[in-house]
PyMOL Python script that loads the backbone (N, CA, C, O; Angstrom):
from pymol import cmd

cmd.read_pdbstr("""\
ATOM      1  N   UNK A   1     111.263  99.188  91.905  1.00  0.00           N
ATOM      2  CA  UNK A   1     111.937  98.465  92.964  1.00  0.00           C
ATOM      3  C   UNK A   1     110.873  97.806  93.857  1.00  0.00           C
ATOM      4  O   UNK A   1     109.928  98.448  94.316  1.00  0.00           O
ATOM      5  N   UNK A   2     111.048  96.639  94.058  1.00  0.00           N
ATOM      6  CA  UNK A   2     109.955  96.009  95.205  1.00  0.00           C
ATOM      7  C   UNK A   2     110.647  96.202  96.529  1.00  0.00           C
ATOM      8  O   UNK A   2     111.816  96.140  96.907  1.00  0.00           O
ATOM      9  N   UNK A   3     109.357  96.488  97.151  1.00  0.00           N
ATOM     10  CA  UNK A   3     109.605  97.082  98.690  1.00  0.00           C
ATOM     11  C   UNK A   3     110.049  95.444  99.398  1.00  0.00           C
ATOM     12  O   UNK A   3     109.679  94.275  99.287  1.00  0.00           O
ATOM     13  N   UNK A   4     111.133  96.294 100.212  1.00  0.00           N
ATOM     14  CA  UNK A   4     111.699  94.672 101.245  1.00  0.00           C
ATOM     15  C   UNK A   4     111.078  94.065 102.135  1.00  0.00           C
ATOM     16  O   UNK A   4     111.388  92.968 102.602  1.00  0.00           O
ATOM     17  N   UNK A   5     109.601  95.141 102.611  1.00  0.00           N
ATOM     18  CA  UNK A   5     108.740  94.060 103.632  1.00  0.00           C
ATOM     19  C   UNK A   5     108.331  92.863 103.113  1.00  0.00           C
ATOM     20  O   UNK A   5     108.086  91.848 103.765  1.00  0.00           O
ATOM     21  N   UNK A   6     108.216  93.086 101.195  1.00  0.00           N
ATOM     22  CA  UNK A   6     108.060  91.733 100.713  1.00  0.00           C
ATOM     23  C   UNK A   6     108.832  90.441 101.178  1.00  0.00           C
ATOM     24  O   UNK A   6     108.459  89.289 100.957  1.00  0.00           O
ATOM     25  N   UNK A   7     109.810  90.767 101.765  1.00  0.00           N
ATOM     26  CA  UNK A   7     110.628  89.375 102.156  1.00  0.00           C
ATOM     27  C   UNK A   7     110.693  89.393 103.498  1.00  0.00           C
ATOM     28  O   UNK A   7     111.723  88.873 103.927  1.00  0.00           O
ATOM     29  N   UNK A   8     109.767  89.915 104.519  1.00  0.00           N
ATOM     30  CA  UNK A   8     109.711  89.834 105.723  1.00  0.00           C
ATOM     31  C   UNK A   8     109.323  88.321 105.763  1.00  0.00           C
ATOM     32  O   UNK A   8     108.378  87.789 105.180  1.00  0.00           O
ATOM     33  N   UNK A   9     110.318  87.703 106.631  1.00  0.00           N
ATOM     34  CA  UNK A   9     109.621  86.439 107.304  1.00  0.00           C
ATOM     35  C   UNK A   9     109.149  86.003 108.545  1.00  0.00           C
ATOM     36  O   UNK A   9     109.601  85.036 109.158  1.00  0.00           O
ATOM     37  N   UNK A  10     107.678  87.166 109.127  1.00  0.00           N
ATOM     38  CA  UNK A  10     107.095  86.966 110.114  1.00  0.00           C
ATOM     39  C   UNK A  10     107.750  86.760 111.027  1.00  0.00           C
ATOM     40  O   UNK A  10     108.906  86.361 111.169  1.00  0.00           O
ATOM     41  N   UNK A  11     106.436  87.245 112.134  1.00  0.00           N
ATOM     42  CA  UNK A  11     106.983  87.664 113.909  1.00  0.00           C
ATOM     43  C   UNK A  11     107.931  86.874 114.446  1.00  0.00           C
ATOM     44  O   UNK A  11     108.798  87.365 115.169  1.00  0.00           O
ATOM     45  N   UNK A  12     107.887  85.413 114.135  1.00  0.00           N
ATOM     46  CA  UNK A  12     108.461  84.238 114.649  1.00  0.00           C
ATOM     47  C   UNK A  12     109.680  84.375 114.396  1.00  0.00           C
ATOM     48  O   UNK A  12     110.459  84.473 115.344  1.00  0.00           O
ATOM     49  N   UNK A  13     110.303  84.428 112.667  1.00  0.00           N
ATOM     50  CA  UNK A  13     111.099  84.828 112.545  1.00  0.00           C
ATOM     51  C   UNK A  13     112.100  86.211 113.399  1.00  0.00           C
ATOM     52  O   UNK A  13     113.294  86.339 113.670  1.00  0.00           O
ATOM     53  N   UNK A  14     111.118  86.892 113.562  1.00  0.00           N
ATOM     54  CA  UNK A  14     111.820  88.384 114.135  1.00  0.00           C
ATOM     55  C   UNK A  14     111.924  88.417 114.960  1.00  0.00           C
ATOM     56  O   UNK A  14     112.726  89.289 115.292  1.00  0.00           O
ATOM     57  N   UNK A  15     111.209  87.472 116.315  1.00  0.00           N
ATOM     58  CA  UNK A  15     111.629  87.311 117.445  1.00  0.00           C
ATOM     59  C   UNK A  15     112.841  86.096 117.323  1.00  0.00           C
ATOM     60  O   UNK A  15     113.775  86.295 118.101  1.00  0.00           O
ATOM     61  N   UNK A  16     112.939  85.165 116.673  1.00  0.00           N
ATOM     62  CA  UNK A  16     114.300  84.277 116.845  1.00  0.00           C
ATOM     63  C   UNK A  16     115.380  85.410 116.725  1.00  0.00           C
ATOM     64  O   UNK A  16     116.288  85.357 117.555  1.00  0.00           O
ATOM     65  N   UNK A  17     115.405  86.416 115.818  1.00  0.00           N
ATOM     66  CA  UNK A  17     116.346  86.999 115.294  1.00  0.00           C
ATOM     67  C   UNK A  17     116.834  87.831 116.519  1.00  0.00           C
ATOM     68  O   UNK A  17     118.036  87.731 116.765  1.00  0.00           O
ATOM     69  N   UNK A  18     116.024  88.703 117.392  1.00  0.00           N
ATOM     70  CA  UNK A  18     115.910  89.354 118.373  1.00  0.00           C
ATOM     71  C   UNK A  18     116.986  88.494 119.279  1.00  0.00           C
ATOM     72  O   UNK A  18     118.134  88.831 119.570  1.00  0.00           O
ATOM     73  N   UNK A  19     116.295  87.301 119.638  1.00  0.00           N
ATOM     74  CA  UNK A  19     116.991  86.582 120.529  1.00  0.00           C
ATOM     75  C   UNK A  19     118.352  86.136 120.335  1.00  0.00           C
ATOM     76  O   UNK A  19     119.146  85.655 121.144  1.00  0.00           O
ATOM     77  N   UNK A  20     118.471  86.409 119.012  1.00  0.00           N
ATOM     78  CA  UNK A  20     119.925  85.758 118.878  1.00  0.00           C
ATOM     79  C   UNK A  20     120.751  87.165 118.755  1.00  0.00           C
ATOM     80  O   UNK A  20     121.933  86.879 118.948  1.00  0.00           O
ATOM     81  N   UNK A  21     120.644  88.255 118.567  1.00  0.00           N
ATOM     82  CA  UNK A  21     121.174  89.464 118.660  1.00  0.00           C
ATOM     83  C   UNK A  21     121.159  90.295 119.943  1.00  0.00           C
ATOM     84  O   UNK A  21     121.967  91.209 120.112  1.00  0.00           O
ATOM     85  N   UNK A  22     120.343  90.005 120.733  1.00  0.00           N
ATOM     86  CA  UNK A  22     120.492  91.048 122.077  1.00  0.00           C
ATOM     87  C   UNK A  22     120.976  90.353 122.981  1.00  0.00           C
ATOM     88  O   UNK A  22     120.812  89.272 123.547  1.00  0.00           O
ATOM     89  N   UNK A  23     121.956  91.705 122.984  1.00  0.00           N
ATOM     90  CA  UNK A  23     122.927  91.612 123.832  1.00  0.00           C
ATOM     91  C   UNK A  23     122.447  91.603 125.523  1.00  0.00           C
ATOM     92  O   UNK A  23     123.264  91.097 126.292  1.00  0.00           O
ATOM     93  N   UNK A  24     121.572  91.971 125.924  1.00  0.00           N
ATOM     94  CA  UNK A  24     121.335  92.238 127.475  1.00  0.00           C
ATOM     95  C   UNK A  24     120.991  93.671 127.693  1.00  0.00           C
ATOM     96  O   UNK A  24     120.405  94.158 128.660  1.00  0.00           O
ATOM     97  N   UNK A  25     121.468  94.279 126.604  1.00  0.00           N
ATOM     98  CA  UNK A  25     121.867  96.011 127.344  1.00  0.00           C
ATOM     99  C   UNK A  25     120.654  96.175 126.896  1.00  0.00           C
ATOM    100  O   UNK A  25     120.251  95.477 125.966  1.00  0.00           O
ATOM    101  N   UNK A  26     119.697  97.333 127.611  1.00  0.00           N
ATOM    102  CA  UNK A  26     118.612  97.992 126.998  1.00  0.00           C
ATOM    103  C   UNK A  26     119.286  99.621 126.371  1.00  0.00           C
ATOM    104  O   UNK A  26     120.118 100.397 126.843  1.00  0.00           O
ATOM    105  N   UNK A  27     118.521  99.638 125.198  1.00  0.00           N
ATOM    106  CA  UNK A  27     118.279 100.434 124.164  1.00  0.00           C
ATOM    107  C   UNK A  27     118.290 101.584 125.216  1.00  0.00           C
ATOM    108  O   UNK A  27     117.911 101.334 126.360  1.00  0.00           O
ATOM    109  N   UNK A  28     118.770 103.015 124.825  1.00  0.00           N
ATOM    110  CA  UNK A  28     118.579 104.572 125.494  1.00  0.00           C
ATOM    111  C   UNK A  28     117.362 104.712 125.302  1.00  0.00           C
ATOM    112  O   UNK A  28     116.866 104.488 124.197  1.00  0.00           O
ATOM    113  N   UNK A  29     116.614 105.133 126.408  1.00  0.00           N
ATOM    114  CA  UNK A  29     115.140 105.474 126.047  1.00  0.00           C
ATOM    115  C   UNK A  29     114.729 106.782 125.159  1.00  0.00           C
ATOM    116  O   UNK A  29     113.616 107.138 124.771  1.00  0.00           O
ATOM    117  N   UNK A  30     115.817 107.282 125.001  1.00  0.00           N
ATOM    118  CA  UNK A  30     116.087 108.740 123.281  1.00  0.00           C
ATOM    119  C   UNK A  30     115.489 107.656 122.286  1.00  0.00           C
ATOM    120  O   UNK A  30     114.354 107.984 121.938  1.00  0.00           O
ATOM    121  N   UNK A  31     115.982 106.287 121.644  1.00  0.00           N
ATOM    122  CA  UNK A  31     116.153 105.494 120.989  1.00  0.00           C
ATOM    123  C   UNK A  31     114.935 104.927 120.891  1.00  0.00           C
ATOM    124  O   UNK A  31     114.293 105.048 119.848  1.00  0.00           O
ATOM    125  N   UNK A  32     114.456 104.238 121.948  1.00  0.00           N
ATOM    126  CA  UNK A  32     113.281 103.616 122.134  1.00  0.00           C
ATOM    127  C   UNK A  32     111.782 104.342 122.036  1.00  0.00           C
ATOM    128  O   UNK A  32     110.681 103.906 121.701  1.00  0.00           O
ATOM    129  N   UNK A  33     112.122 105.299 122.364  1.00  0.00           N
ATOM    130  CA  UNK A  33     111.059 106.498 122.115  1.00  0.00           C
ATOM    131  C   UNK A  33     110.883 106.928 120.865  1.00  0.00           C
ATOM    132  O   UNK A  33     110.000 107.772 120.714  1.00  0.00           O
ATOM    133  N   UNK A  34     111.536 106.548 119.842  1.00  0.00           N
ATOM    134  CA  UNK A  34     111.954 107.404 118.697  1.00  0.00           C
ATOM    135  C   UNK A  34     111.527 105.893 117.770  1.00  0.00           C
ATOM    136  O   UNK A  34     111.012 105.948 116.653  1.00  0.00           O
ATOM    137  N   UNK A  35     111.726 105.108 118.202  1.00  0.00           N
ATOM    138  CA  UNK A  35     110.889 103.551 117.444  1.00  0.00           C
ATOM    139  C   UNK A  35     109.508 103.522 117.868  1.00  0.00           C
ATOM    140  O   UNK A  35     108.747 102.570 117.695  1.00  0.00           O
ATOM    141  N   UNK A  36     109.279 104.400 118.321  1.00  0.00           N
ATOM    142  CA  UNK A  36     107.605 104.040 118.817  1.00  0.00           C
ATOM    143  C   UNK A  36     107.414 103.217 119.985  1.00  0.00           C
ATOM    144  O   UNK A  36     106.297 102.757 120.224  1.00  0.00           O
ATOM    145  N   UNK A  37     108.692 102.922 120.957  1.00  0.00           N
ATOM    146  CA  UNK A  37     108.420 102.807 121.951  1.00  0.00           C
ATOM    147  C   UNK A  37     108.508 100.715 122.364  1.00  0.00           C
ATOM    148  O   UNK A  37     108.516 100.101 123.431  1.00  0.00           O
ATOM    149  N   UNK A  38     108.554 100.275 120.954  1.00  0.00           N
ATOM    150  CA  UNK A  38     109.179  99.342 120.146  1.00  0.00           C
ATOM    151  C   UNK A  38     110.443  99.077 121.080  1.00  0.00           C
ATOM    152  O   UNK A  38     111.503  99.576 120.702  1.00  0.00           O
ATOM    153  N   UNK A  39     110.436  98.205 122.481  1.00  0.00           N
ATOM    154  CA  UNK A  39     111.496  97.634 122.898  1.00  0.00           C
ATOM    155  C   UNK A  39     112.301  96.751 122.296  1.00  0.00           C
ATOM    156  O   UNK A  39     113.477  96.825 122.651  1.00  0.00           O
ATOM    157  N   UNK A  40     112.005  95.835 121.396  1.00  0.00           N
ATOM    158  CA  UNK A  40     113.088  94.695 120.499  1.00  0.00           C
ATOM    159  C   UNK A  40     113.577  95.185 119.493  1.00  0.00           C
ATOM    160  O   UNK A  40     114.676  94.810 119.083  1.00  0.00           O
ATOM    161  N   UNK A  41     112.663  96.386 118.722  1.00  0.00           N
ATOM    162  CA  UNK A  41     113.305  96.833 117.819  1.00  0.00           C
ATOM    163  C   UNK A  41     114.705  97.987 118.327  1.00  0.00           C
ATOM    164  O   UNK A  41     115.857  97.943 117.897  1.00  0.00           O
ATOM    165  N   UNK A  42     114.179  98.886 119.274  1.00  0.00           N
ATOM    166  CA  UNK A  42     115.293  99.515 119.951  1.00  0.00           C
ATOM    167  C   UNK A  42     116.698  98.800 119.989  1.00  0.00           C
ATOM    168  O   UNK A  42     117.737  99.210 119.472  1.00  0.00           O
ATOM    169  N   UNK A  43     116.461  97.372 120.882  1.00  0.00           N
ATOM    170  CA  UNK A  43     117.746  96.914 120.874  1.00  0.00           C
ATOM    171  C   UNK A  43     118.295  96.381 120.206  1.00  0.00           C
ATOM    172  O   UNK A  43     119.505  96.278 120.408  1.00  0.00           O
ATOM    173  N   UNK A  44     117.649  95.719 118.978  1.00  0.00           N
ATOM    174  CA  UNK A  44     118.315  95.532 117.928  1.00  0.00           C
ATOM    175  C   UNK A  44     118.723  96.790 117.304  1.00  0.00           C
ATOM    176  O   UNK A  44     119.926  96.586 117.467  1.00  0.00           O
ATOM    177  N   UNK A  45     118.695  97.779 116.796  1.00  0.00           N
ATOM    178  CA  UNK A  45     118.824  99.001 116.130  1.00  0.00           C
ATOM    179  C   UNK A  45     120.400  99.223 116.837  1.00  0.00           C
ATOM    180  O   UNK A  45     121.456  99.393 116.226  1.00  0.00           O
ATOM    181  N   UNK A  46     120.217  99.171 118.109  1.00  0.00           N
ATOM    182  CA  UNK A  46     121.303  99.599 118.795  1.00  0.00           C
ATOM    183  C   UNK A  46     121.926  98.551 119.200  1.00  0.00           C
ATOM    184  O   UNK A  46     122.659  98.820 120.152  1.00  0.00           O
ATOM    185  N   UNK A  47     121.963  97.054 118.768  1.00  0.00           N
ATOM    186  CA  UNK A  47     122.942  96.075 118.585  1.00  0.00           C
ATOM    187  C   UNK A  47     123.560  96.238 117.384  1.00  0.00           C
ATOM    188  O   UNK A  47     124.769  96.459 117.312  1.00  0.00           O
ATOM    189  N   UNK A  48     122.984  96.166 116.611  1.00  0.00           N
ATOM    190  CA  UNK A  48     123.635  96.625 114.937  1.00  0.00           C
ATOM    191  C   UNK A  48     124.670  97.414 114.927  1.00  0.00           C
ATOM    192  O   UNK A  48     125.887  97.239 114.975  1.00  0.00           O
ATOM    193  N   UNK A  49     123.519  98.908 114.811  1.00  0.00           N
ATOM    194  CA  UNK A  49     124.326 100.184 114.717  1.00  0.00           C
ATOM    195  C   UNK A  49     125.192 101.082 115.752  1.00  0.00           C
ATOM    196  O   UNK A  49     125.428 102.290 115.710  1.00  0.00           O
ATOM    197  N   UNK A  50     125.481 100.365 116.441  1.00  0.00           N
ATOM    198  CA  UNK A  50     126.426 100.463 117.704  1.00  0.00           C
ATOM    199  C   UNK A  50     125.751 102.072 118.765  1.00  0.00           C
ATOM    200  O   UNK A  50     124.655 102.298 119.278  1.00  0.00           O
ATOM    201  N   UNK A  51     127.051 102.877 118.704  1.00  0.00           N
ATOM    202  CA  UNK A  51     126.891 104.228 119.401  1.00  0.00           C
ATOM    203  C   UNK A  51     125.894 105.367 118.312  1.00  0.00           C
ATOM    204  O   UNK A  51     125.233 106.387 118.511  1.00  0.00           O
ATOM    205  N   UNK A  52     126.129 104.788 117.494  1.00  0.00           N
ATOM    206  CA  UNK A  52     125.971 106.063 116.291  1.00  0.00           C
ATOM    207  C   UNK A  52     124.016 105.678 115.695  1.00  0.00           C
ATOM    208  O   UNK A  52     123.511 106.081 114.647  1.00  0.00           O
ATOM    209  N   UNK A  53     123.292 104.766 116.841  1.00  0.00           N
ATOM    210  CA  UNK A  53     122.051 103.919 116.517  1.00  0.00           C
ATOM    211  C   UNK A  53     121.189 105.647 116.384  1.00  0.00           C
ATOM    212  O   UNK A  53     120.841 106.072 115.282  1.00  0.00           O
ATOM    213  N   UNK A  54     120.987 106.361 117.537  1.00  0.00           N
ATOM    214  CA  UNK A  54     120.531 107.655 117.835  1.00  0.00           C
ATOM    215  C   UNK A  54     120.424 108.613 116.399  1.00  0.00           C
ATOM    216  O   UNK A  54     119.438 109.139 115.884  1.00  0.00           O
ATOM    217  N   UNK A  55     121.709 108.606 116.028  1.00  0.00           N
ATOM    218  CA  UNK A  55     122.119 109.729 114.812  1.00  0.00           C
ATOM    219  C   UNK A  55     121.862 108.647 113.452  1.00  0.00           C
ATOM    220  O   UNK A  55     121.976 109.133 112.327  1.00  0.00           O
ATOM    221  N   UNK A  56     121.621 107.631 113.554  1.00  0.00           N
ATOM    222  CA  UNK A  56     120.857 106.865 111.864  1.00  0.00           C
ATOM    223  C   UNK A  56     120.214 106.640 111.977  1.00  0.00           C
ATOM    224  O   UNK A  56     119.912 106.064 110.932  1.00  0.00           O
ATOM    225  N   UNK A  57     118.926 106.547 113.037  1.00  0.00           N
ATOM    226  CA  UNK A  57     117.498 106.350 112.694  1.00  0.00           C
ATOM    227  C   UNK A  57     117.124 107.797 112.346  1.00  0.00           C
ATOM    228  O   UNK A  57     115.928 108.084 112.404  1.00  0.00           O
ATOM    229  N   UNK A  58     118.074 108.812 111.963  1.00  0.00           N
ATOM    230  CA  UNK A  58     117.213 110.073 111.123  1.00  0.00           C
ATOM    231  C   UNK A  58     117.374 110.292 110.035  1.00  0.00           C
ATOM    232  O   UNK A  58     116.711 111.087 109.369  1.00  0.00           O
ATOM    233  N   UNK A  59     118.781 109.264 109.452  1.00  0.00           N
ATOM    234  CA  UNK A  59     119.459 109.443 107.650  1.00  0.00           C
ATOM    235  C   UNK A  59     118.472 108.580 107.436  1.00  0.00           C
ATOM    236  O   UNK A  59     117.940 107.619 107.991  1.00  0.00           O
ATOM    237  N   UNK A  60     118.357 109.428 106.133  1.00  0.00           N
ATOM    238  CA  UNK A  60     117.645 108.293 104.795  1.00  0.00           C
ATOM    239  C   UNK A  60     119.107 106.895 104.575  1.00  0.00           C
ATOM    240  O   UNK A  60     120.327 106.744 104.522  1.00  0.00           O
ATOM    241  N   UNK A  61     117.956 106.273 104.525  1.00  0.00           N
ATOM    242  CA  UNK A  61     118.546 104.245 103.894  1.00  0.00           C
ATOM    243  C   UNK A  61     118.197 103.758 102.885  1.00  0.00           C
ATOM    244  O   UNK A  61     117.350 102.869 102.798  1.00  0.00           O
ATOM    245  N   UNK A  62     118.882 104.337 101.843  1.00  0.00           N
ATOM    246  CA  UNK A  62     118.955 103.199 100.509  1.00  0.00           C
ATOM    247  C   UNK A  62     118.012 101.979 100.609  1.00  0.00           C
ATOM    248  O   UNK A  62     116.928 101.734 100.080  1.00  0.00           O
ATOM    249  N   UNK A  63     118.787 101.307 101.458  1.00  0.00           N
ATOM    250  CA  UNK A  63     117.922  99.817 101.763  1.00  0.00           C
ATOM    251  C   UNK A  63     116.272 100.111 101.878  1.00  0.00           C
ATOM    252  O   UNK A  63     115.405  99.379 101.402  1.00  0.00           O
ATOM    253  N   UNK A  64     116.092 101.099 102.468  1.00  0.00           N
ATOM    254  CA  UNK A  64     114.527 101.726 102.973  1.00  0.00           C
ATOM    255  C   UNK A  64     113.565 102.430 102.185  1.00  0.00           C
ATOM    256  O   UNK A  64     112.502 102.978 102.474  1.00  0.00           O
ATOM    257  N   UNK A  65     114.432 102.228 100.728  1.00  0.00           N
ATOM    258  CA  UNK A  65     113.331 103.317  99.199  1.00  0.00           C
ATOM    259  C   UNK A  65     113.791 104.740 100.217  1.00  0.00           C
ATOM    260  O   UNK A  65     112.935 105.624 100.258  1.00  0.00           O
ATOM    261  N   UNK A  66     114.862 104.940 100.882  1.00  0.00           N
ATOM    262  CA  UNK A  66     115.067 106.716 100.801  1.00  0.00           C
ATOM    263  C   UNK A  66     114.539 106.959 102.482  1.00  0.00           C
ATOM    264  O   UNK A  66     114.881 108.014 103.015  1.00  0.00           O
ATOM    265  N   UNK A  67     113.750 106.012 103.239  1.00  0.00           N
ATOM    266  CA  UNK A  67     113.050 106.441 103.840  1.00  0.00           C
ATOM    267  C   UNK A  67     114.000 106.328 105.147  1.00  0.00           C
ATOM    268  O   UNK A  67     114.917 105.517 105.020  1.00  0.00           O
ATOM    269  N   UNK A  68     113.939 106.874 106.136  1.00  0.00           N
ATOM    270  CA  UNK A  68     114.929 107.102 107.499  1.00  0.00           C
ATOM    271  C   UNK A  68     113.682 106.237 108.640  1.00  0.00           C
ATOM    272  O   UNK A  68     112.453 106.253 108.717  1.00  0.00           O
ATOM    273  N   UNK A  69     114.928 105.452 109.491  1.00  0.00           N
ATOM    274  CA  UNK A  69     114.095 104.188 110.135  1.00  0.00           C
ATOM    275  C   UNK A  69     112.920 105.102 111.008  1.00  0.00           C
ATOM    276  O   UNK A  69     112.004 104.350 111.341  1.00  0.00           O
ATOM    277  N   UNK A  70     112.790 105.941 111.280  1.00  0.00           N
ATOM    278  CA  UNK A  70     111.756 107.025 111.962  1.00  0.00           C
ATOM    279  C   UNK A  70     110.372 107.080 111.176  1.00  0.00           C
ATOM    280  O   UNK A  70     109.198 107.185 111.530  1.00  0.00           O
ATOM    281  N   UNK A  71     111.002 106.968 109.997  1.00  0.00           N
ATOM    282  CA  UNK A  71     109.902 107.759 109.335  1.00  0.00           C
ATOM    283  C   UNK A  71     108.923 106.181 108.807  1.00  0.00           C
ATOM    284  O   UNK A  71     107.693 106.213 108.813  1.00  0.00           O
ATOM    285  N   UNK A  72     109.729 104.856 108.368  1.00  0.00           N
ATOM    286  CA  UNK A  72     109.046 103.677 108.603  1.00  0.00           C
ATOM    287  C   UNK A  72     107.915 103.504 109.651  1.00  0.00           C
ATOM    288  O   UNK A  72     106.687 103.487 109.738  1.00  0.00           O
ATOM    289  N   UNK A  73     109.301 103.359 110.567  1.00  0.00           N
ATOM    290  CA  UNK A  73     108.203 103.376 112.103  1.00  0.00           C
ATOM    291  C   UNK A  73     106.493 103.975 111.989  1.00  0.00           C
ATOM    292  O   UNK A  73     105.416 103.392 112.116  1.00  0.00           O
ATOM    293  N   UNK A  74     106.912 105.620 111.648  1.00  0.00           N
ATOM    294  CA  UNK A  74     105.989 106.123 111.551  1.00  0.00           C
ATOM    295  C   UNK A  74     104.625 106.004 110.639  1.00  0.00           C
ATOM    296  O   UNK A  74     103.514 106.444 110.934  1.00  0.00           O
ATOM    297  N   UNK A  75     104.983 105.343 109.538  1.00  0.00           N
ATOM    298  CA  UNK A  75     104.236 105.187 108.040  1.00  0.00           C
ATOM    299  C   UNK A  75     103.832 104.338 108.024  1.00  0.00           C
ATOM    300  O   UNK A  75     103.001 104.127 107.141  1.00  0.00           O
ATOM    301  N   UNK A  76     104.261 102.925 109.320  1.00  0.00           N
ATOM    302  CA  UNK A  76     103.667 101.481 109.172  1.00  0.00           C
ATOM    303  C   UNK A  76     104.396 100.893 108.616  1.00  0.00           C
ATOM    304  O   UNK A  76     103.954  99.880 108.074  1.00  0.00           O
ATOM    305  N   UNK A  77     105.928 101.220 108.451  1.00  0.00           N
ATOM    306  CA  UNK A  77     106.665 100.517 107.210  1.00  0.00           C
ATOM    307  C   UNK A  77     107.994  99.484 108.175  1.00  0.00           C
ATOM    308  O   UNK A  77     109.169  99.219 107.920  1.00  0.00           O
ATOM    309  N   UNK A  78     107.138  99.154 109.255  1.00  0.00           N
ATOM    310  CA  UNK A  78     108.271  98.586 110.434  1.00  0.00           C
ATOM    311  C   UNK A  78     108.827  97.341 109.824  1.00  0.00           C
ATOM    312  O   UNK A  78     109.974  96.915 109.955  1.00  0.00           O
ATOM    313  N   UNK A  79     107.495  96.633 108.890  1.00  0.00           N
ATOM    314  CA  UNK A  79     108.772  95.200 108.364  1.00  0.00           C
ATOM    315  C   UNK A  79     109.502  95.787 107.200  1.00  0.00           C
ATOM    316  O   UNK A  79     110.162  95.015 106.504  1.00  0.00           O
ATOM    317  N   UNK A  80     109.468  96.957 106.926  1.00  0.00           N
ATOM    318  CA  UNK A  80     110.645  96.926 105.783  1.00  0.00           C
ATOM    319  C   UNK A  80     111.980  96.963 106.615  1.00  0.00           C
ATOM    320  O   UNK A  80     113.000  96.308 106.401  1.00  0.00           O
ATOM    321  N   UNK A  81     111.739  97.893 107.630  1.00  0.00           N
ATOM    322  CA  UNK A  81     112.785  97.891 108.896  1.00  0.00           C
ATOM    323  C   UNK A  81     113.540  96.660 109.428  1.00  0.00           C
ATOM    324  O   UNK A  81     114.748  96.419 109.432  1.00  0.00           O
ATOM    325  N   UNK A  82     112.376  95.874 109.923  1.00  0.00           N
ATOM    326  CA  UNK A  82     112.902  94.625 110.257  1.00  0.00           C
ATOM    327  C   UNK A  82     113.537  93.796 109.378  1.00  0.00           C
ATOM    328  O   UNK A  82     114.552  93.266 109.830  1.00  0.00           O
ATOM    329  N   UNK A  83     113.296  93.581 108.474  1.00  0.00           N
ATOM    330  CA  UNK A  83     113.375  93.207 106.711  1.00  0.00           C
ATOM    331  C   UNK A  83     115.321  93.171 106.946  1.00  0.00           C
ATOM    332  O   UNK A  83     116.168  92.308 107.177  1.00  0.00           O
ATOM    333  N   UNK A  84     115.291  94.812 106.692  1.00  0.00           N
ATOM    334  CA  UNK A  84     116.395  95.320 106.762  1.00  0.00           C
ATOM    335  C   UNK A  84     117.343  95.045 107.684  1.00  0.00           C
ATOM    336  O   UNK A  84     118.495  94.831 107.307  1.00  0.00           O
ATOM    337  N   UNK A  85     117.070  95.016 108.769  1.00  0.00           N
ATOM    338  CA  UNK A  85     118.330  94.452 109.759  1.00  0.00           C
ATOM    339  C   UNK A  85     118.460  93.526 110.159  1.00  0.00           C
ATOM    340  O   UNK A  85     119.441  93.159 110.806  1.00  0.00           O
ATOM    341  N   UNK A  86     117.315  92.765 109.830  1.00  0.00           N
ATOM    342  CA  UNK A  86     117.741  90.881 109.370  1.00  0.00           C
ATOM    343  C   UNK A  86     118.576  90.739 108.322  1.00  0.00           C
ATOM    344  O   UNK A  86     118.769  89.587 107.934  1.00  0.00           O
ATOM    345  N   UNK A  87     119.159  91.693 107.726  1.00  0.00           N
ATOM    346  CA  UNK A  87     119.326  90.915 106.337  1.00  0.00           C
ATOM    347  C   UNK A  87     120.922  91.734 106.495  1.00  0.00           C
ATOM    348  O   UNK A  87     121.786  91.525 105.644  1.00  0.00           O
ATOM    349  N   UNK A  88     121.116  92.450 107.398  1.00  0.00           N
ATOM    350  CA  UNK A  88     122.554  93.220 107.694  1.00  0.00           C
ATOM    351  C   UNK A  88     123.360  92.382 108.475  1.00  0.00           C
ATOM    352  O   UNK A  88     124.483  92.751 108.818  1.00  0.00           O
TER     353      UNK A  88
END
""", "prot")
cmd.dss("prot")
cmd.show_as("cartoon", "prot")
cmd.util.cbc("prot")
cmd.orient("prot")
């Protein structure tokens, strides 16, 4: 399987995307803390995945080769992340 950061289309890209998805509200700092502290990614995570953002950045994601958005974060694997919820 090829990993999805392969189809990351750069910062530029990920900040348009940002901008066109946030809502205003800031991310729970549980949330934001748990992305590495990663403010755009927070609120996107928790524009997406609504109330339930907290309790799925710890399941494994198919989309992610298995890996839970935490554990990306953690591994350096943030554009597969981003990858991923551009593409949701």
């Amino acid at each position: 399987m090829t990993p999805l950061e392969q189809y990351f289309r750069g910062n530029d890209a990920w900040r348009s995307f940002v901008a066109a998805v946030d809502g205003g509200a800031p991310a729970s700092p549980t949330l934001q803390r748990a992305l590495g502290d990663d403010v755009e990614l927070a609120r996107v995570v928790s524009f997406i995945i609504g109330p339930t953002a907290e309790e799925w950045i710890t399941k494994q994601v198919p989309a992610l080769d298995g890996l839970t958005p935490i554990e990306c974060v953690a591994t350096g694997k943030t554009e597969r992340l981003k990858t991923m919820l551009m593409r949701m």
